[in-house]
NUPASE-405900 format. One record per residue (C-alpha): x, z, y; residue in one letter. Coordinates in steps of 0.25 Angstrom, whole numbers, plus 5000, padded with zeros to 4 digits. Example, Ala and Ser with C-alpha at 12.3 -4.5 7.8 and 13.67 -1.06 7.14 Angstrom:
! residues 2
504950314982A;505550294996S;
This chain:
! residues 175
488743314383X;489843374383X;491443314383X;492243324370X;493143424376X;491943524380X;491343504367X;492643554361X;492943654370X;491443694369X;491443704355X;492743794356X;492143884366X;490943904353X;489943844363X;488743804357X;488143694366X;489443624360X;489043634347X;487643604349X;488143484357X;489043434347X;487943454335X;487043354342X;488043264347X;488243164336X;489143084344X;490043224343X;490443204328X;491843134331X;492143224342X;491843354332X;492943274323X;493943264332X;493743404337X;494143444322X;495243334320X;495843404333X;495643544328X;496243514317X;497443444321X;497543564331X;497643634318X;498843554312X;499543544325X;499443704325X;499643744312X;500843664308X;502243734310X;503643704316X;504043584308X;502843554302X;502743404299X;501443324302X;501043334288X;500843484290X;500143444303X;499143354296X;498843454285X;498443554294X;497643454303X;497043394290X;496743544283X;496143584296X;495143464296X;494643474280X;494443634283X;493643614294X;492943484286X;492743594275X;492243684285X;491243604290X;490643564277X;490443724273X;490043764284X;488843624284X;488543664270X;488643824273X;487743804286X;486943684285X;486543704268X;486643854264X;486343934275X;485643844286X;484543934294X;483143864297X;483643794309X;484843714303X;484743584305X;486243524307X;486943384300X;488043374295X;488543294310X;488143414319X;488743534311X;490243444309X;489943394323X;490043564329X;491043614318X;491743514320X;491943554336X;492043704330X;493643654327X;493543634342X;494543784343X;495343734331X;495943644342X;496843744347X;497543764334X;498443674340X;499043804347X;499443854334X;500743764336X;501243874345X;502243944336X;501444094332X;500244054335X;499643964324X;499044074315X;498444134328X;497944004333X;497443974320X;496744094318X;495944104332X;495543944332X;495043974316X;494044084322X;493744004336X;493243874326X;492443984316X;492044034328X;491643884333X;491143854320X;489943964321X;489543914333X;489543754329X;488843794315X;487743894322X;487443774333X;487543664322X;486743734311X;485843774320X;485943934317X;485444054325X;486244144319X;487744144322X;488044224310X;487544124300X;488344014307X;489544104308X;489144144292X;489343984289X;490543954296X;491344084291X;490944054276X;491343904278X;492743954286X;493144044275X;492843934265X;493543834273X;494843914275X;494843964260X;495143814259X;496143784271X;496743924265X;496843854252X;497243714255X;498343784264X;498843864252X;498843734244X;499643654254X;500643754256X;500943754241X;501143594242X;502243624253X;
């Protein structure tokens, strides 16, 4: 078994003995949470702005965490209920265990605190985790296609970023 800090620098790195290791390690469950809490503050600390207060901070942290919560749920009910292939047999622990390391490049976020780099950052760490993503859903749904995982996690990606689209357009009307 793997260290926690392999396991998120593997999953980063789109190695799928990662994911399959983490699908079957029930133990791994807390660890997957805490890979998303930390890309997720990675994603407040680097998208908030010179003066930003600590409320901004945790909005963004707060946002980044209920998109990928949505995101997991679409891609369970996209992958695992409508378009499961014959071999699909996943819970509900082993596919939020691996997506939950997919967040694992969402970490460097964190670099998006360099002034003129956060719509950069953002932009290459949003592909590296869709990117990610295919990987833990083909490993966790247990497909022998790629384009049917990656068919599922782009569906649910553009889903979920209507919403963090949306909710940012909402919260910037409340400011």
């Amino acid at each position: 078994m793997t260290t926690f800090l392999e396991r998120v620098t593997g999953a980063a790195l789109l190695k799928a003995a990662i994911y399959e290791e983490v699908e079957a390690d029930r133990t791994a469950t807390m660890q997957a949470v805490g890979v998303v809490a930390l890309s997720s503050l990675a994603a407040g600390v680097g998208g908030i702005g010179p003066g930003a207060s600590v409320a901004t901070l945790t909005g963004i942290s707060v946002l980044a965490f209920a998109a990928w919560g949505i995101w997991a749920l679409l891609t369970l009910q996209i992958g695992a209920r409508l378009f499961p292939s014959p071999r699909t047999d996943a819970d509900i622990g082993q596919l939020l265990r691996t997506i939950g390391f997919a967040t694992a490049p969402g970490i460097l976020r964190i670099v998006g605190i360099i002034p003129g780099t956060t719509n950069a950052v953002f932009v290459v760490t949003a592909i590296w985790m869709l990117m990610a993503m295919i990987v833990a859903v083909r490993q966790a749904l247990d497909y022998t296609r790629t384009s049917r995982a990656f068919a599922v996690c782009a569906f649910g990606w553009v889903l979920t970023m209507g919403f963090v689209f949306g909710m940012g357009m909402f919260c910037s009307r409340l400011h």
